[in-house]
C-alpha positions in Angstrom: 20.3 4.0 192.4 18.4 6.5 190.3 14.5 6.2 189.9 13.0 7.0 187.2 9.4 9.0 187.1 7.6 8.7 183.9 5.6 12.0 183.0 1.9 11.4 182.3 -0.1 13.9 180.6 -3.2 14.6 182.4 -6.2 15.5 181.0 -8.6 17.7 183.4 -11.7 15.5 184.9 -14.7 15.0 182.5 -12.8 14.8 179.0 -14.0 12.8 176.8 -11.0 13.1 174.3 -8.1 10.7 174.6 -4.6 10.9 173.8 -3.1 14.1 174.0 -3.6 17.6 173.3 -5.4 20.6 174.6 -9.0 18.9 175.8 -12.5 20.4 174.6 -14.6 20.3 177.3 -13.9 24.0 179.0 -14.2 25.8 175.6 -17.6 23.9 174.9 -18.3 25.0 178.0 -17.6 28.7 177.3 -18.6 28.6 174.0 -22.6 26.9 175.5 -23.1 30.0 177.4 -21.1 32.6 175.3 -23.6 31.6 172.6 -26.8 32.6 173.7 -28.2 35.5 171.5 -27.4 39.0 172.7 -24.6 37.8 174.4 -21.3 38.1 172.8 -22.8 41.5 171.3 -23.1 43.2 174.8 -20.2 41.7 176.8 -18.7 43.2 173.1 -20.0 46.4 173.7 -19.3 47.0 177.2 -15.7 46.4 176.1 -15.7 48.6 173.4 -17.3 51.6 175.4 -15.1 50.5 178.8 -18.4 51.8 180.8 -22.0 51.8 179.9 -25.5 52.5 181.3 -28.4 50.6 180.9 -29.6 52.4 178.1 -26.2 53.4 176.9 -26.1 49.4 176.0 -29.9 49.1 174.8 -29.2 51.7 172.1 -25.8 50.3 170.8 -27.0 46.6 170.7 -29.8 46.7 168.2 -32.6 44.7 168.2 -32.0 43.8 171.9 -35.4 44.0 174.1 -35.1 45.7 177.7 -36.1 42.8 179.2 -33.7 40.4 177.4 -31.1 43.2 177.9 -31.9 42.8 181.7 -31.1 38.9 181.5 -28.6 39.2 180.4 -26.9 41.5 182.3 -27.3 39.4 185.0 -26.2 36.3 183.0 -22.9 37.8 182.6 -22.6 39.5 186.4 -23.4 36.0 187.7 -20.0 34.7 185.7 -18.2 37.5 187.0 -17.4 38.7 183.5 -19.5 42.3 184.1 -19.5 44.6 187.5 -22.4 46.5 187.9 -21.5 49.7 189.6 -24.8 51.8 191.9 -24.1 55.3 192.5 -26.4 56.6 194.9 -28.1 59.4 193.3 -31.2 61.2 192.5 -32.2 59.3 190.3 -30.2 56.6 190.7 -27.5 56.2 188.3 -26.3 52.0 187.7 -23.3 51.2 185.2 -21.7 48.4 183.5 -17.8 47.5 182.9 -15.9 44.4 182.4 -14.7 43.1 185.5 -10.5 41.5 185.3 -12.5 37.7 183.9 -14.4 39.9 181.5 -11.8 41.7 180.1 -9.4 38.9 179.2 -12.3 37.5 177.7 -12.7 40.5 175.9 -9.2 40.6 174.6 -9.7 37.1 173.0 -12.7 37.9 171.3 -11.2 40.5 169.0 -8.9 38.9 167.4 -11.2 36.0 166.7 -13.8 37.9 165.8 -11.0 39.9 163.4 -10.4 36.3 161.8 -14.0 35.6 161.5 -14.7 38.7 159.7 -11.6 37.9 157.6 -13.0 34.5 156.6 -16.2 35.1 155.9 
C-alpha cells in the first residue's frame, strides 16, 4: 500500500497574504527599519569605502548631524549589519565595516538601487 503525502505550502507565521507566493511581511519588515533617514545612505557608505571612521562617514554622508550619525550607528550595530572595531590608542581610534549580515545586504542594495536610478 503506498500513502500518499500531499505537499502544503507554508507560509512563515504572521502573513497576512493567502495563497501562494513569496509572503511580504519580512521585507516590510526590512524595508520599516531600512527606511529611516540616513540610513540606507551610511550602511551605503560603509560598503562602498569597506572601512570608515566616524568622521570618515560624517563627511561622505552629507547633511547627516553627529548626533543622528551616532544613532544610527548604533541602529545598524544593534542588527548586526555594522561591526564597530576599538583600537586601543592614543587617542583612541573606532571604525566601521559591514559585518557578513551587512554585507549581503549590501550586495542587494546595488543593483536595486542601479534599477532605481535607471527608472527614475
Amino acid at each position: 500500500m503506498v500513502s500518499k503525502t500531499t505537499t502544503k505550502e507554508v507560509l512563515p507565521q504572521g502573513c497576512k497574504m493567502k495563497g501562494k507566493g513569496y509572503c511580504p511581511r519580512p521585507l516590510e519588515c526590512a524595508t520599516a527599519f531600512l527606511s529611516k533617514k540616513w540610513t540606507l545612505s551610511i550602511l551605503v557608505t560603509i560598503g562602498n569605502f569597506t572601512t570608515l571612521r566616524f568622521n570618515g562617514i560624517l563627511d561622505k554622508v552629507e547633511g547627516i548631524s553627529p548626533k543622528m550619525l551616532s544613532e544610527r550607528l548604533n541602529e545598524l550595530g544593534k542588527q548586526y549589519l555594522i561591526k564597530r572595531t576599538v583600537f586601543m590608542e592614543r587617542p583612541p581610534r573606532v571604525e566601521y565595516s559591514l559585518t557578513e549580515k551587512g554585507s549581503t545586504l549590501y550586495s542587494v542594495i546595488i543593483p536595486l538601487s542601479q534599477w532605481a536610478e535607471q527608472y527614475e
